[in-house]
C-alpha positions in Angstrom: 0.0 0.0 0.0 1.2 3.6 -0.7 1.6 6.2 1.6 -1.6 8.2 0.8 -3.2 5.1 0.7 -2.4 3.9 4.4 -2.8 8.2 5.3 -6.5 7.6 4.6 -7.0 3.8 5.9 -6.0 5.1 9.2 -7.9 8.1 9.1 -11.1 6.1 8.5 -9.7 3.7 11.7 -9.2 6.8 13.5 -12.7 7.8 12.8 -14.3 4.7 14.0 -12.1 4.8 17.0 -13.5 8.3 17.8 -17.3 7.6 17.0 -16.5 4.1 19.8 -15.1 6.6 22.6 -18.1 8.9 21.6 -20.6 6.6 22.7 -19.0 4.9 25.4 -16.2 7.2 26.7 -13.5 6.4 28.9 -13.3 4.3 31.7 -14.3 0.7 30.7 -12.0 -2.3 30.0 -10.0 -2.3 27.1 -11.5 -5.7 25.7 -14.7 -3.7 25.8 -13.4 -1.1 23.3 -11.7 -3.7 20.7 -15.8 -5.4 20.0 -17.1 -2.3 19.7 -14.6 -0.6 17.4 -14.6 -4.9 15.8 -18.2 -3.5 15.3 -18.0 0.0 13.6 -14.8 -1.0 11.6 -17.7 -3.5 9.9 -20.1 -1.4 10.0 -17.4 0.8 7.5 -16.8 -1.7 5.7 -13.0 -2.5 6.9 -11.7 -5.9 6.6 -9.8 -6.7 10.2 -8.5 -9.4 12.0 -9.3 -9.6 16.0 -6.6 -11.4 18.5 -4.1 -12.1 15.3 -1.5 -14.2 16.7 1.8 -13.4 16.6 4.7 -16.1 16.7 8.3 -15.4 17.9 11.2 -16.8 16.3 14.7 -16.8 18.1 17.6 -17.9 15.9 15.0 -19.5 13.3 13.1 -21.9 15.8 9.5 -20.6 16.9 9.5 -20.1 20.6 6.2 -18.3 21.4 3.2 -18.1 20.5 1.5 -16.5 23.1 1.4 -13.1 22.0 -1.9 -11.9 20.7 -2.5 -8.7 18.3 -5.7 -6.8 18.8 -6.6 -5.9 15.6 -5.4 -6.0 12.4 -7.0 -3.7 9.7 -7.1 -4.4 5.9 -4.0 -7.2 6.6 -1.9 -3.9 6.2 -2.5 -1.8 9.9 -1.7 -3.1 13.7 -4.2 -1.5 16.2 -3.1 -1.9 19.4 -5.9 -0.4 22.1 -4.6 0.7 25.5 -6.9 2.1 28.3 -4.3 3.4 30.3 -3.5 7.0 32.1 -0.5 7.9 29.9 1.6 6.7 27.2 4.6 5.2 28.7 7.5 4.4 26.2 6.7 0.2 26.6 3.2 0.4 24.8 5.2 2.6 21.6 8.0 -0.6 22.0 5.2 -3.4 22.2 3.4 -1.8 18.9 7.2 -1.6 17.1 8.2 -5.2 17.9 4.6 -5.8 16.8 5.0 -4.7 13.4 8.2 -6.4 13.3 7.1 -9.5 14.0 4.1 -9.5 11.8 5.9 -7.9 8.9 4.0 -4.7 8.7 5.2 -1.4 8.4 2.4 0.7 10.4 0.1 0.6 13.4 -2.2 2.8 15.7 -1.7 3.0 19.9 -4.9 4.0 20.7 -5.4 5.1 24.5 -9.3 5.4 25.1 -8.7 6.0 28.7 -8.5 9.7 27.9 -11.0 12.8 28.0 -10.9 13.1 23.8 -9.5 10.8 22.3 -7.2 12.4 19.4 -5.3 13.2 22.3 -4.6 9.3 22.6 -3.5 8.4 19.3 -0.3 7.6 18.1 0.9 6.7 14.5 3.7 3.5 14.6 6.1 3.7 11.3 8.7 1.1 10.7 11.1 0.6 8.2 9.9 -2.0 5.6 11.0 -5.8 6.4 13.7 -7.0 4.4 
């Protein structure tokens, strides 16, 4: 996908994420937020992939599995939902290895444990996999 592409496939993820905190606003579990954004990204008509799982190889031999990604938006976007006071540098290093491990290039962190929630949003680039 280009880059004006992915610009406006994360704009219309950002958009359902809004219209989710809209109507329930902050303060429930994070589980809760992932249906009901699984819900409105149907509703526009996204393809996605809930709890993608997410293998980790060490010197070429799997050795986890256990590691679950919360959504995953037209095969080409990693959503990762927090509900969480504040960004902490972890949650930007979980949604890098993320990507890394999947083989994508770019990902959301959205926080909807915040008063509005563009003020929760981060955009994840990483340099294409090799």
């Amino acid at each position: 996908m280009e880059k004006s592409e992915i610009d406006l496939l994360t704009g219309r993820i950002i958009g359902a994420a809004i219209e989710v905190h809209r109507q329930l606003g902050p303060g429930l579990l994070e589980s809760t937020y992932e249906q009901c954004l699984a819900r409105e990204l149907g509703i526009r008509c996204l393809s996605f992939e809930r709890q993608r799982p997410v293998a980790v190889s060490y010197k070429g031999e799997i050795v986890d599995v256990a590691y679950r990604l919360d959504l995953v938006v037209e095969n080409a976007v990693i959503v990762e939902l927090k509900c969480v006071e504040n960004f902490h540098p972890i949650h930007e290093a979980q949604l890098i290895t993320y990507l890394k491990l999947a083989g994508l290039q770019y990902g959301l962190l959205i926080n909807f444990h915040t008063k509005l929630l563009k003020t929760g949003i981060k955009r994840i680039t990483v340099a294409p996999v090799s």
